[in-house]
LUMGULO-285033 format. One record per residue (C-alpha): x, y, z; residue in one letter. Coordinates in steps of 0.001 Angstrom, whole numbers, plus 500000, padded with zeros to 6 digits. Example, Ala and Ser with C-alpha at 12.3 -4.5 7.8 and 13.67 -1.06 7.14 Angstrom:
<sites>
<site><xx>512300</xx><yy>495500</yy><zz>507800</zz><residuo>A</residuo></site>
<site><xx>513670</xx><yy>498940</yy><zz>507140</zz><residuo>S</residuo></site>
</sites>
This chain:
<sites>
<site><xx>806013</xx><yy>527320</yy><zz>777622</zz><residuo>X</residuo></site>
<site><xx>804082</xx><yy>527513</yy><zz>774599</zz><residuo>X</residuo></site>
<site><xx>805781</xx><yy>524434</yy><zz>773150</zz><residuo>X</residuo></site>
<site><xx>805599</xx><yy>522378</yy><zz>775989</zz><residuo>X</residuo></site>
<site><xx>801739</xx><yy>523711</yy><zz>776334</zz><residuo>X</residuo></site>
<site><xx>801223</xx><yy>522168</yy><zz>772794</zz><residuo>X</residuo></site>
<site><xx>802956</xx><yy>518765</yy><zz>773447</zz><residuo>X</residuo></site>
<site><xx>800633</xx><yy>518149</yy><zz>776197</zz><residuo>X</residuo></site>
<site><xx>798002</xx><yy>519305</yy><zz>774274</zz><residuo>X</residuo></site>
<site><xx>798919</xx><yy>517137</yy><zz>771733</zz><residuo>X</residuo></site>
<site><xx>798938</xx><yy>514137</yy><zz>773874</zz><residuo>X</residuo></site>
<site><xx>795191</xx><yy>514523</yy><zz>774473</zz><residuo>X</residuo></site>
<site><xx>794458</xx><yy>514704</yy><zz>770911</zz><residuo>X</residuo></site>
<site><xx>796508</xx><yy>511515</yy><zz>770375</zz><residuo>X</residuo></site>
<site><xx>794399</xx><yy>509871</yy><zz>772361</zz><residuo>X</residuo></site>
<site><xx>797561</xx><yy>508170</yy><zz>773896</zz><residuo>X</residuo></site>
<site><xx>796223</xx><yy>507675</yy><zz>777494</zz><residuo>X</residuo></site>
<site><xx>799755</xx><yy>505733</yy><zz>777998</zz><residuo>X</residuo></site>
<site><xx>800773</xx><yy>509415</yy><zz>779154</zz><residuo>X</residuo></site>
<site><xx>798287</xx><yy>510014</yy><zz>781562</zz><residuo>X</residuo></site>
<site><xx>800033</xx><yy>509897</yy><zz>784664</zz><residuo>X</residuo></site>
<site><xx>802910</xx><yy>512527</yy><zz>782942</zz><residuo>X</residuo></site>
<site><xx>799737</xx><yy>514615</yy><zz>782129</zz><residuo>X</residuo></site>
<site><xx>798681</xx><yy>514172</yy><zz>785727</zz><residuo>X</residuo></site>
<site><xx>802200</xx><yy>515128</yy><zz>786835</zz><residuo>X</residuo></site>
<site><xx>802775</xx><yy>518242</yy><zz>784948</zz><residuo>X</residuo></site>
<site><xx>799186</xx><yy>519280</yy><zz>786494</zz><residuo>X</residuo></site>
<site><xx>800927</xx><yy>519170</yy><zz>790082</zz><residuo>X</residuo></site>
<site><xx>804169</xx><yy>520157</yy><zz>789056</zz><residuo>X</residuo></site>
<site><xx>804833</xx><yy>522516</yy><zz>786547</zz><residuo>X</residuo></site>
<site><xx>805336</xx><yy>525964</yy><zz>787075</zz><residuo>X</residuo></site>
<site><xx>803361</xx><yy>527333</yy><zz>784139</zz><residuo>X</residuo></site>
<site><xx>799946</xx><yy>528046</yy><zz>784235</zz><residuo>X</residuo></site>
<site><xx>799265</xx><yy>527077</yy><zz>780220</zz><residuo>X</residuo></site>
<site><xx>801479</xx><yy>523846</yy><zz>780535</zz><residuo>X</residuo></site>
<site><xx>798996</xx><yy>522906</yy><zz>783388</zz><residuo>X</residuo></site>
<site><xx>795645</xx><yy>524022</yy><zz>781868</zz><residuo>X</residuo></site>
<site><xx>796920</xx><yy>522166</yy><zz>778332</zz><residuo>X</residuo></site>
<site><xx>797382</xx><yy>518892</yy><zz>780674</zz><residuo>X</residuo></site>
<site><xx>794202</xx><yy>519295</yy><zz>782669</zz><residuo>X</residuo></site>
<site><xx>792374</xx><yy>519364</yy><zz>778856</zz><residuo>X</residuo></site>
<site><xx>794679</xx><yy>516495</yy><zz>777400</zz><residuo>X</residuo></site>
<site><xx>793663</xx><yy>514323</yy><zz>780596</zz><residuo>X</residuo></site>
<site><xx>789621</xx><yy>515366</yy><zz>779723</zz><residuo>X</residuo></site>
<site><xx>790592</xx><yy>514224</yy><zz>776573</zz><residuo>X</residuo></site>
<site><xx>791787</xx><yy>511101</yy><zz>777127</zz><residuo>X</residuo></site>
<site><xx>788772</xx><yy>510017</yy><zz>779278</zz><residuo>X</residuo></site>
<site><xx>791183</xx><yy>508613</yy><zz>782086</zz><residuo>X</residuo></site>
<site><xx>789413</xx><yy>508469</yy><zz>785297</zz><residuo>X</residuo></site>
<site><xx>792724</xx><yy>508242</yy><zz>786961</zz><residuo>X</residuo></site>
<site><xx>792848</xx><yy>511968</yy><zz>786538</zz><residuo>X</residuo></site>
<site><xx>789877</xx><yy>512084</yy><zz>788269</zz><residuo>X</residuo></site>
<site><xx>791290</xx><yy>513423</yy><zz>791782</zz><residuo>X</residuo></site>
<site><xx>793673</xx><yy>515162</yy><zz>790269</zz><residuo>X</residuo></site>
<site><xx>791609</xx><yy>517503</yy><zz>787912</zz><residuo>X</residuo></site>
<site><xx>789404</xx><yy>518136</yy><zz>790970</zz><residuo>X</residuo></site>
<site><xx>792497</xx><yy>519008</yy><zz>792980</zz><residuo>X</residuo></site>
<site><xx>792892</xx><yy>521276</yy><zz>789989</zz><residuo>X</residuo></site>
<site><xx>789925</xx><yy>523167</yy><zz>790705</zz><residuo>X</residuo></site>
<site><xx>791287</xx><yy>524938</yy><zz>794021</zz><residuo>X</residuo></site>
<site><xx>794763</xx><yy>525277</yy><zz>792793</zz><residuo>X</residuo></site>
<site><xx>796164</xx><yy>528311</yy><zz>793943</zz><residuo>X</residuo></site>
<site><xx>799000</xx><yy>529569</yy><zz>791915</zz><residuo>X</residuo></site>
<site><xx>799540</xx><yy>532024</yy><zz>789093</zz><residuo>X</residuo></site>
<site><xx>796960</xx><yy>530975</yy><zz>786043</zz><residuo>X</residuo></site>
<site><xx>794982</xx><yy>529454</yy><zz>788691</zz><residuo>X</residuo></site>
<site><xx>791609</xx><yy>531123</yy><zz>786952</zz><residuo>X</residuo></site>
<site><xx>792423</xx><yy>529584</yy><zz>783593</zz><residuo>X</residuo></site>
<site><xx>793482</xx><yy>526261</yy><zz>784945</zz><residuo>X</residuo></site>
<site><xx>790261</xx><yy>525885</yy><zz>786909</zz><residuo>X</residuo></site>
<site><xx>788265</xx><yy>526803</yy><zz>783416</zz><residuo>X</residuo></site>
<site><xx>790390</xx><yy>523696</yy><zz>781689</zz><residuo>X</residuo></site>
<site><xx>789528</xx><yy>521201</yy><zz>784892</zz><residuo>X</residuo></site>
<site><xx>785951</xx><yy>522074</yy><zz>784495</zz><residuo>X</residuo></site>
<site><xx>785727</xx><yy>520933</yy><zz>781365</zz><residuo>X</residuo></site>
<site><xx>788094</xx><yy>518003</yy><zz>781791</zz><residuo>X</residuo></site>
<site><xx>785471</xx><yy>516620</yy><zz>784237</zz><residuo>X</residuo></site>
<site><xx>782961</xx><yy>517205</yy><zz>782042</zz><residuo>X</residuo></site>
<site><xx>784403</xx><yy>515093</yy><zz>779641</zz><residuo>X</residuo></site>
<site><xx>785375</xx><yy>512268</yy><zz>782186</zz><residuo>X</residuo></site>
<site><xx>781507</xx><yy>512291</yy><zz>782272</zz><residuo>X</residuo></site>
<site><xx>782092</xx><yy>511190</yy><zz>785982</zz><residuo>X</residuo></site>
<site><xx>778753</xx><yy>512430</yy><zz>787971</zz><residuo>X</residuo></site>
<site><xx>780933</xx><yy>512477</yy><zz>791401</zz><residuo>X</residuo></site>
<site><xx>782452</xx><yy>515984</yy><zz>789760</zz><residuo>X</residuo></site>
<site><xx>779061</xx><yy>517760</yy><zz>789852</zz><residuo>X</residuo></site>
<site><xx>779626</xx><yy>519493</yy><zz>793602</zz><residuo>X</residuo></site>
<site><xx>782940</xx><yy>520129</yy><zz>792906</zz><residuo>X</residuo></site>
<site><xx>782225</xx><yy>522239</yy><zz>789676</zz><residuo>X</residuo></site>
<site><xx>778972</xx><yy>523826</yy><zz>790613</zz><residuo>X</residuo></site>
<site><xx>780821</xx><yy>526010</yy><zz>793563</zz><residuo>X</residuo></site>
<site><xx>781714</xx><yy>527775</yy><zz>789766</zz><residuo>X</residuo></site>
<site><xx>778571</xx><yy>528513</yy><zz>789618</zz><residuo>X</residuo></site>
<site><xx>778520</xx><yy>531939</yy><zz>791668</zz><residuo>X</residuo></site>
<site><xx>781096</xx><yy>533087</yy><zz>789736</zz><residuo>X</residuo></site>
<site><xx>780686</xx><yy>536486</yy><zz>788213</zz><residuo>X</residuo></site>
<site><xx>782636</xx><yy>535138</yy><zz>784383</zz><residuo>X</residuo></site>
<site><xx>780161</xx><yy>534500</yy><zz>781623</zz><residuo>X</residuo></site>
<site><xx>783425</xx><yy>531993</yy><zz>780010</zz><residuo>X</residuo></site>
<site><xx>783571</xx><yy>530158</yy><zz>783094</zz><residuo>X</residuo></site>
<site><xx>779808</xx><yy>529581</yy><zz>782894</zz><residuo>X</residuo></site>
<site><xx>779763</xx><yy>528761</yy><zz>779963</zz><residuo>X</residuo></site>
<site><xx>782367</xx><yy>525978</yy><zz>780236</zz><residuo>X</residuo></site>
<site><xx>780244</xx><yy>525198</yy><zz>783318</zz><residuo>X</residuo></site>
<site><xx>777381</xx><yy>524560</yy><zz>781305</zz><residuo>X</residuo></site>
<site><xx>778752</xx><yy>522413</yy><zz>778386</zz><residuo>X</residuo></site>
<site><xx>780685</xx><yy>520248</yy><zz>781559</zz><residuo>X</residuo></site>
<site><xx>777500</xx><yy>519851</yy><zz>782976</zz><residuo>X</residuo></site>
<site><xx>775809</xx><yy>518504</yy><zz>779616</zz><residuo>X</residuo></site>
<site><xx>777997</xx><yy>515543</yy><zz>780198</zz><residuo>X</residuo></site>
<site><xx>777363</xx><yy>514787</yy><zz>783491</zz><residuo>X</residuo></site>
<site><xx>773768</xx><yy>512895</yy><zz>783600</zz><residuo>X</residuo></site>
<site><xx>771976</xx><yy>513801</yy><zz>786851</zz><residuo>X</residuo></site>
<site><xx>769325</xx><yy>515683</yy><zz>788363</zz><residuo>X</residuo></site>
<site><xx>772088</xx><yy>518212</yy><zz>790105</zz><residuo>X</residuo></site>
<site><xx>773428</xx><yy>518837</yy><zz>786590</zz><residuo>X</residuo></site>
<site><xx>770126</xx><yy>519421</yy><zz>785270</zz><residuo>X</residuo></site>
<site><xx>768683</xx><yy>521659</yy><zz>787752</zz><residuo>X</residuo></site>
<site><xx>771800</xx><yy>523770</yy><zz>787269</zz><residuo>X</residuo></site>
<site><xx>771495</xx><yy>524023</yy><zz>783994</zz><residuo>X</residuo></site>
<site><xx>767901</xx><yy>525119</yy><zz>784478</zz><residuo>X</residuo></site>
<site><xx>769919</xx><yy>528091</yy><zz>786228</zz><residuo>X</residuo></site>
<site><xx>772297</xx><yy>528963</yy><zz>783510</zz><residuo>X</residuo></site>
<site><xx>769731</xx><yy>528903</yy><zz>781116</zz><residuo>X</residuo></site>
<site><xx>768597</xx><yy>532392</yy><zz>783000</zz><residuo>X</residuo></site>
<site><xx>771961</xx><yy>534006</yy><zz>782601</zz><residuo>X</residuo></site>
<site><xx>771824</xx><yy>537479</yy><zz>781735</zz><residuo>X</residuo></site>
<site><xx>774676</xx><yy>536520</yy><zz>778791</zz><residuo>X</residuo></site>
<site><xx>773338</xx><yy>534751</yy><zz>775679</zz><residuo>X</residuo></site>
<site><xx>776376</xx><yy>533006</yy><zz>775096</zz><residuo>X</residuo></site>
<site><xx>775670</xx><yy>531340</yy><zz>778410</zz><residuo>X</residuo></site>
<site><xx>771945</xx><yy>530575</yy><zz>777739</zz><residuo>X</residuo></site>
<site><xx>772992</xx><yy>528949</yy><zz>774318</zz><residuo>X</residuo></site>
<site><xx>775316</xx><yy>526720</yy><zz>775891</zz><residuo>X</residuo></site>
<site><xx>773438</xx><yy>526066</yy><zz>778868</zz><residuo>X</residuo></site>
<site><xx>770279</xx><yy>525089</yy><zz>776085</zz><residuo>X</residuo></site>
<site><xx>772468</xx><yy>522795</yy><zz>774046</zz><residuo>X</residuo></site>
<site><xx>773943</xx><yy>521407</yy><zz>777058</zz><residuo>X</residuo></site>
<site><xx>770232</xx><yy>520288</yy><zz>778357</zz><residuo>X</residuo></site>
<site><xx>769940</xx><yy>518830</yy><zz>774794</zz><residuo>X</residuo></site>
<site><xx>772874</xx><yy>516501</yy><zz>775700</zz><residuo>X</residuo></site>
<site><xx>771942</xx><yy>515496</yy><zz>779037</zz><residuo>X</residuo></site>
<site><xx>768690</xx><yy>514655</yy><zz>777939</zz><residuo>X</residuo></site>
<site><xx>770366</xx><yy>512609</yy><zz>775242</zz><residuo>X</residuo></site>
<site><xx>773336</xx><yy>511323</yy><zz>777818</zz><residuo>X</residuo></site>
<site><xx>769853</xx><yy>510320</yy><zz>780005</zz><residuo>X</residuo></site>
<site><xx>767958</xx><yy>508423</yy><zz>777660</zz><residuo>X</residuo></site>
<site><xx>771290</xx><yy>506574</yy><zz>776925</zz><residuo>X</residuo></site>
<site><xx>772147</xx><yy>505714</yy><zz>780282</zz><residuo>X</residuo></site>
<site><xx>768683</xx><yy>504385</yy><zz>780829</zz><residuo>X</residuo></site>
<site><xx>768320</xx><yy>502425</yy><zz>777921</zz><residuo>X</residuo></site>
<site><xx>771138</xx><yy>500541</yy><zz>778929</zz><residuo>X</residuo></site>
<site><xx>769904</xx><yy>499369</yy><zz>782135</zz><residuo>X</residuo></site>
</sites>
């Protein structure tokens, strides 16, 4: 598992978006949890918005590693930076995991709307600093991502 973990891995590093719908295939299909969560990250990685459905299908995935693979398709959307993700990664938001908060929070940084900010806002008031940092230097980026988006209008 490890191996095949790290080829998938290695596909989103790549950058080879030629893979994408294996990537999107091993995220239904495979039977282990790391092979999954390492495809859900390659697919962030690549930017492909055809693993758009898929990585949210990700999110409710029930099946063993299903905590771990909902951690890598939170991030994954974030780096899609696809707003439409927004509701379906702030139900992570009442979780009780200071990790999955704080990959909540950096997800969010790259998704530029008022839902992501206003969550942020939240996280900023976690009671672990690890979230606060990352929910402070993910406000940093929207407000970067923001000006961006508006200058090219």
């Amino acid at each position: 598992d490890d191996a095949r973990a790290a080829a998938a891995a290695a596909v989103g590093y790549l950058g080879d978006a030629r893979f994408a719908e294996q990537l999107i295939m091993l995220l239904y299909e495979d039977t282990s949890g790391p092979v999954r969560g390492a495809a859900a990250v390659a697919l962030g990685m690549l930017r492909s918005q055809r693993a758009f459905s898929a990585l949210v299908d990700g999110l409710g995935m029930d099946r063993p590693g299903s905590f771990d693979m909902a951690r890598a398709c939170i991030g994954a959307l974030g780096e899609l930076g696809d707003v439409r993700a927004v509701p379906h990664v702030l139900r992570f938001s009442r979780s009780d995991d200071c990790v999955t908060h704080q990959i909540l929070a950096k997800a969010l940084g790259n998704l530029p709307c008022e839902e992501a900010e206003r969550a942020l806002q939240f996280l900023m008031h976690e009671d672990h600093p690890n979230v606060r940092i990352a929910a402070h230097q993910a406000r940093q980026q929207l407000a970067i991502r923001t000006a961006l988006k508006t200058l090219r209008i």
